[in-house]
C-alpha positions as CSV (number, residue, x, y, z in Angstrom):
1,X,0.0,0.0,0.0
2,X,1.3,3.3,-0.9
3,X,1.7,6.2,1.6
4,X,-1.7,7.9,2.1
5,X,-2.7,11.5,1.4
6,X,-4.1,12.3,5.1
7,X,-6.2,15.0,6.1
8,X,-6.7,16.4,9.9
9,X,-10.2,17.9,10.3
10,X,-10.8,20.0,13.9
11,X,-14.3,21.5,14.1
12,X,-13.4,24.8,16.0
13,X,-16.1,27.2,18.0
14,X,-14.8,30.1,19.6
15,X,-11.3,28.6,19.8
16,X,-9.7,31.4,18.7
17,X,-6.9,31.4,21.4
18,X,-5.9,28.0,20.4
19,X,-6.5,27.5,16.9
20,X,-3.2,28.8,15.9
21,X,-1.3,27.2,18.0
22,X,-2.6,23.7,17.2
23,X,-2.2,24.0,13.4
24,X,1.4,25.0,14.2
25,X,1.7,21.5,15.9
26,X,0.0,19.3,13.9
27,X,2.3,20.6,11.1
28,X,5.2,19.7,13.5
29,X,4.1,16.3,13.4
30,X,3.2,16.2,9.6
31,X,6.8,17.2,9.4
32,X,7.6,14.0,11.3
33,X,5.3,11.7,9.6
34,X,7.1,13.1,5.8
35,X,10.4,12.4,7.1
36,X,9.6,9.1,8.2
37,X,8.2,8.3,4.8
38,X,4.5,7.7,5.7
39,X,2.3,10.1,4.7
40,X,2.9,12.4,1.7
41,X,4.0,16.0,1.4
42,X,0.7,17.2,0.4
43,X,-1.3,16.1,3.4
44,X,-3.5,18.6,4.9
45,X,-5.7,20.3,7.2
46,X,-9.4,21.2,7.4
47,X,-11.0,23.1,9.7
48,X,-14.3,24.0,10.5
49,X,-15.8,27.0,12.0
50,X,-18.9,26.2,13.6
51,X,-20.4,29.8,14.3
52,X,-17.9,30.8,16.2
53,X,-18.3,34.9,17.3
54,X,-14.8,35.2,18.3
55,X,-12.2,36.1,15.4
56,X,-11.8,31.8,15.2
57,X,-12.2,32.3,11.4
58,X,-10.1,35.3,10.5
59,X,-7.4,33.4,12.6
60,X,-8.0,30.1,9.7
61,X,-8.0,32.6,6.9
62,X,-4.7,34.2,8.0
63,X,-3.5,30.4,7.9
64,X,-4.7,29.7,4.6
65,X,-3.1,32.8,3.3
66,X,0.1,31.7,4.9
67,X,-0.4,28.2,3.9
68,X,-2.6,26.7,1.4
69,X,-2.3,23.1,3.4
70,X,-4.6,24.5,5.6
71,X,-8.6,24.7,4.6
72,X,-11.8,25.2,5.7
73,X,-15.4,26.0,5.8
74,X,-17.3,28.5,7.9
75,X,-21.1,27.8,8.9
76,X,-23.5,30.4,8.9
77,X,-24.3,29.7,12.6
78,X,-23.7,27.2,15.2
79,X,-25.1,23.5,14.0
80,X,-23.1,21.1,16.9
81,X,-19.9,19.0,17.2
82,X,-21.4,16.1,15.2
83,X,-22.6,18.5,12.3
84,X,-19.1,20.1,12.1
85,X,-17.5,16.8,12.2
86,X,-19.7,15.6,8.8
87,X,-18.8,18.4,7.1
88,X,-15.2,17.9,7.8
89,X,-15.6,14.4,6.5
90,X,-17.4,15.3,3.5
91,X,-15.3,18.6,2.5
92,X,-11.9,16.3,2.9
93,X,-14.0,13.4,0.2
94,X,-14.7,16.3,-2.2
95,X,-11.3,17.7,-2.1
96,X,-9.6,14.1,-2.0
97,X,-7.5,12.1,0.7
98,X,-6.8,8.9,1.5
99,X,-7.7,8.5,5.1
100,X,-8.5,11.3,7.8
101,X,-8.5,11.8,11.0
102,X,-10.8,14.3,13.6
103,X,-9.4,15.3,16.4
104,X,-10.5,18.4,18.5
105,X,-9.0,22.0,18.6
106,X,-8.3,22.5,22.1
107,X,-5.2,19.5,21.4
108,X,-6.0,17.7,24.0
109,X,-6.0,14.6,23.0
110,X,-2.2,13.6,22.1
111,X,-1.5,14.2,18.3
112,X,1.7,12.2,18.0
113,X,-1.1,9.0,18.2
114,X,-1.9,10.0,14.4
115,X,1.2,8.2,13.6
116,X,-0.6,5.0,15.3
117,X,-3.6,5.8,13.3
118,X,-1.8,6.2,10.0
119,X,0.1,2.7,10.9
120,X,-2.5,0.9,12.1
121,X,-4.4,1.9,8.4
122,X,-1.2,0.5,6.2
123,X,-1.7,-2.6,8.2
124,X,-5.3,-2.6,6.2
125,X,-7.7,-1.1,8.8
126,X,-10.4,1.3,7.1
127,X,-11.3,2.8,11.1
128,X,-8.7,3.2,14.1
129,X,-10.3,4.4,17.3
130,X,-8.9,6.3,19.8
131,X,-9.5,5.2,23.3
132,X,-8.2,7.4,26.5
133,X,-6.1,6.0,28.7
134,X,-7.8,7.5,31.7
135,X,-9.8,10.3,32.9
136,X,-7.2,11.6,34.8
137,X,-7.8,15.8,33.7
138,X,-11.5,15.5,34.0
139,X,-13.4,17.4,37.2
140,X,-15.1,15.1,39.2
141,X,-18.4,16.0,37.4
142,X,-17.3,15.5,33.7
143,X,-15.6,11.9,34.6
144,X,-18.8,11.1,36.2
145,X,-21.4,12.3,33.5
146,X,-18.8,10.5,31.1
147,X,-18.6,7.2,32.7
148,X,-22.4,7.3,33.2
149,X,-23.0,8.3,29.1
150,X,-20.8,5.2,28.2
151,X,-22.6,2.4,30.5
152,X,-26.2,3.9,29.4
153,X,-25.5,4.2,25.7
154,X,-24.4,0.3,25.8
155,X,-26.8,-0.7,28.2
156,X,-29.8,0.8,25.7
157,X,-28.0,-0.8,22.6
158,X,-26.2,2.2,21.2
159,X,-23.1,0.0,21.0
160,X,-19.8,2.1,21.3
161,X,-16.3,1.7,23.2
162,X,-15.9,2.7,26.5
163,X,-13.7,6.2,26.5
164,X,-13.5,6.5,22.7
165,X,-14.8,10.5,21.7
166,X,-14.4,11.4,18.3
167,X,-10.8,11.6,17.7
168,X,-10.2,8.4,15.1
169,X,-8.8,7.9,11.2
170,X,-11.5,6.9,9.0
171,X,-10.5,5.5,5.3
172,X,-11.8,7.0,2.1
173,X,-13.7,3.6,1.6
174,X,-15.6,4.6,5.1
175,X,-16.5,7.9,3.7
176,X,-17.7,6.8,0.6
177,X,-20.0,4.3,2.9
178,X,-20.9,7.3,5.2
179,X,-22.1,9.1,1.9
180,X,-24.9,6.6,1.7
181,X,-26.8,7.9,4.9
182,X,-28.8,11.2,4.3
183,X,-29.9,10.8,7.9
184,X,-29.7,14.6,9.9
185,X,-29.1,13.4,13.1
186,X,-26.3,10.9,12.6
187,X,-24.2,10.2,15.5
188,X,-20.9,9.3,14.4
189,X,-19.3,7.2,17.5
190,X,-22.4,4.8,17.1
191,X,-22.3,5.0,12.8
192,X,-18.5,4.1,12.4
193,X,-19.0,1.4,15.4
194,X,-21.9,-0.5,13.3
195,X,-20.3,-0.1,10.1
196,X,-18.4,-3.6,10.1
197,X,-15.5,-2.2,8.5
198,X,-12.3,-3.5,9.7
199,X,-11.6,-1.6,12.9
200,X,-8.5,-1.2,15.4
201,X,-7.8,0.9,18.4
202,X,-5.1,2.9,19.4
203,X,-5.2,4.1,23.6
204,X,-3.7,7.7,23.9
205,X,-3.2,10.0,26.8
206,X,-5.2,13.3,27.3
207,X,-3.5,16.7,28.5
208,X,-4.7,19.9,29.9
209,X,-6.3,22.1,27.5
210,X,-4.1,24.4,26.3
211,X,-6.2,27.7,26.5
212,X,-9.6,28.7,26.8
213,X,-12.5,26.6,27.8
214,X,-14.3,23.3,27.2
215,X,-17.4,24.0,25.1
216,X,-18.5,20.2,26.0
217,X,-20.9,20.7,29.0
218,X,-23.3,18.1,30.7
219,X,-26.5,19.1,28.2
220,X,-24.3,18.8,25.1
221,X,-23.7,15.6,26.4
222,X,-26.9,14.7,27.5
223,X,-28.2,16.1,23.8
224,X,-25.7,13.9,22.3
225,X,-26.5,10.5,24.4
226,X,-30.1,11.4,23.4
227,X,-29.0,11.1,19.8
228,X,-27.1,8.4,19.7
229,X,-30.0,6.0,21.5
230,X,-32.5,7.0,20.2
231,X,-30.5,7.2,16.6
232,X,-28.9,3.6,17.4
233,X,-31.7,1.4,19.6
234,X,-35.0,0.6,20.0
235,X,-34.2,-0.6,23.5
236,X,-36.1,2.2,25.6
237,X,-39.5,1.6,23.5
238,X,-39.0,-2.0,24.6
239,X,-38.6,-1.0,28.3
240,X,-42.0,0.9,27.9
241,X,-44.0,-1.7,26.3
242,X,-42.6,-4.2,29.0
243,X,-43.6,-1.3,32.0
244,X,-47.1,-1.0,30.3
245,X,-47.8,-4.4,30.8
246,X,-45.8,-4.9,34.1
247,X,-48.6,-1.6,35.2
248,X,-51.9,-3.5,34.0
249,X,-51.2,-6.7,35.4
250,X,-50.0,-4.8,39.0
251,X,-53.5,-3.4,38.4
252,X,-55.2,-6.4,37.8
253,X,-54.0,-8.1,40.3
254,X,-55.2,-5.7,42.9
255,X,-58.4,-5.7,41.5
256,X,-58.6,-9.3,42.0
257,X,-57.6,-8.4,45.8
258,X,-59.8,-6.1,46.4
259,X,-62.8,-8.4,44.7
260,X,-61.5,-10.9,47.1
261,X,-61.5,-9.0,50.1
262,X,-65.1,-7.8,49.6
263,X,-66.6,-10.9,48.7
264,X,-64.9,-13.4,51.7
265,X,-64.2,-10.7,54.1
266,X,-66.9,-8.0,53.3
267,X,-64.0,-5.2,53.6
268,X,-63.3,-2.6,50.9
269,X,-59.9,-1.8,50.3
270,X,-59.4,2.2,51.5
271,X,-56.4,4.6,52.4
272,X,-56.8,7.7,50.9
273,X,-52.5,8.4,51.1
274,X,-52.2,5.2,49.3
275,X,-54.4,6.1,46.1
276,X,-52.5,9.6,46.0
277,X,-48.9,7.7,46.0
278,X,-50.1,5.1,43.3
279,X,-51.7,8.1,41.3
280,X,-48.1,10.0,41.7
281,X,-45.9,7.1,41.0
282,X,-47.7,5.5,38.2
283,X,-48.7,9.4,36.7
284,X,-44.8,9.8,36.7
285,X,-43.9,6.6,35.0
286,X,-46.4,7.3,32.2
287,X,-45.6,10.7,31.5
288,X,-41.7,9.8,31.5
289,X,-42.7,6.9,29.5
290,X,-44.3,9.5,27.2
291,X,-41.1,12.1,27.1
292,X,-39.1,8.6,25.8
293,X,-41.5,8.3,22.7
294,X,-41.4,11.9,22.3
295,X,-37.5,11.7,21.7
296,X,-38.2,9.2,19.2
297,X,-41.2,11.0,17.3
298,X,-38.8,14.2,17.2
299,X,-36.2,12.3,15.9
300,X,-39.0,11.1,13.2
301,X,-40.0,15.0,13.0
302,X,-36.5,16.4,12.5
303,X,-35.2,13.5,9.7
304,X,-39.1,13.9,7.2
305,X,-38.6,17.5,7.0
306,X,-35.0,16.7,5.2
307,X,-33.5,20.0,6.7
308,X,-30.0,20.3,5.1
309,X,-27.2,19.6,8.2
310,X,-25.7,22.7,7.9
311,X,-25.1,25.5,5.3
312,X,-21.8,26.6,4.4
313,X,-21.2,30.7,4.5
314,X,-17.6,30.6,3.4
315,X,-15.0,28.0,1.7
316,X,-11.3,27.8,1.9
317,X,-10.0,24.7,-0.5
């Protein structure tokens, strides 16, 4: 297999105090990778300003003007992480590459593990994962939320590797496969995961973010577990079906009591408190029950009106 062209996509929002700074060092290590002999001069990167209201894209046109290796596409607002990502993947496809990898602005995630990417893909791998070492830089809070998005996501049937984000090399044979679903809300740790293709994993260490501030809070990640299950599994509809029938025989059952207890023992069932708690708790597990199929019917909502993901305001190639 020959050396690949690569392309680095970073979706950037209001990353202005880092953005230059991690173009400058992923160059550093494209330096590395042409020396060694693996990847090939004209490998390149892609960024994409997701709305940002900082000077985030003046920064990436001042980098395209002092290097046409690095491009990019500007938004028109703010569209979310996983639209950014897409359009990274699909601007690299049009302008042409070999394999590609995401990987977030901020550098956090070590950027020397592209050359276990790009290795791991000679050996014949169309996706290489990267899984974190540990959660070692996270607040209490974020490694909690984390830990808890993983184990629900699997445990409802949105199958994806524990501690993997987004950072990963996909092939040109995965984005010609990605092409094929129109779908809006595509979650891309869940999409690549299902695909089949041949898949490896490469573990990496984290650091502390350079400048500036995560823009990855606990309703982001909430919005994107959302996605992702109700994208990826039918498991939660399953659960309701199997509590609606767990409810009406619990009811039936106590009918059958109280029947009992009138006919043999000439004593109606009473307690006022206990009607209000059933009332409470069973009100509470319908209209929960009901927020669940919501998800799904918005989900349904948001992919018929075939919105377009984003829309492009500017184009650096």
């Amino acid at each position: 297999m020959e050396k690949p062209l690569l392309a680095v996509i970073i979706p950037c929002f209001n990353e202005e105090l880092c953005i230059r700074k991690t173009v400058e060092q992923l160059f550093v290590v494209f330096k590395s990778l042409i020396e060694k002999n693996k990847i090939q001069p004209e490998s390149y990167i892609y960024l994409i300003d997701d709305g940002s209201v900082d000077s985030t894209w003046d920064i990436i046109r001042e980098l395209h003007n002092e290097n046409p290796l690095v491009k990019g596409q500007k938004f028109i607002r703010n569209y979310g992480n996983q639209k950014a990502l897409i359009a990274g993947l699909e601007g690299v496809q049009v302008l042409g590459c070999d394999c590609v990898v995401s990987i977030d602005a901020d550098l956090q995630q070590d950027e020397w593990a592209i050359e276990k990417f790009v290795d791991e893909y000679m050996n014949g791998y169309d996706i290489v994962s990267g899984i974190r070492n540990d959660r070692r830089t996270d607040s209490f809070l974020k490694k909690s939320t984390a830990i808890a998005f993983y184990k629900l996501m699997n445990l409802l049937g949105a199958k994806i590797p524990v501690n993997h984000s987004d950072y990963r090399l996909v092939s040109r044979r995965a984005l010609e496969v990605m092409a094929k679903y129109p779908e809006t809300g595509l979650f891309l740790r869940g999409f690549f995961h299902e695909l089949g293709l041949k898949t490896a994993y490469v573990k990496f260490d984290v650091k502390p973010r350079m400048a500036g501030e995560s823009k990855f809070n606990f309703i982001k990640l909430l919005e994107l577990s959302l996605t992702g299950i109700t994208s990826f599994s039918i498991v939660p509809l399953r659960i309701i079906a199997m509590l609606g029938f767990l409810m009406a025989l619990f009811g039936f059952i106590v009918g059958i009591e109280a029947v009992f207890e009138k006919i043999f023992f000439n004593d109606a069932p009473n307690g006022m408190m206990t009607t209000i708690i059933l009332l409470c708790v069973f009100g509470g597990i319908q209209l929960f029950c009901v927020g669940i199929i919501g998800e799904y019917v918005g989900q349904i909502f948001r992919e018929v009106k075939d919105r377009p993901r984003y829309i492009k305001d500017e184009e650096l190639k």
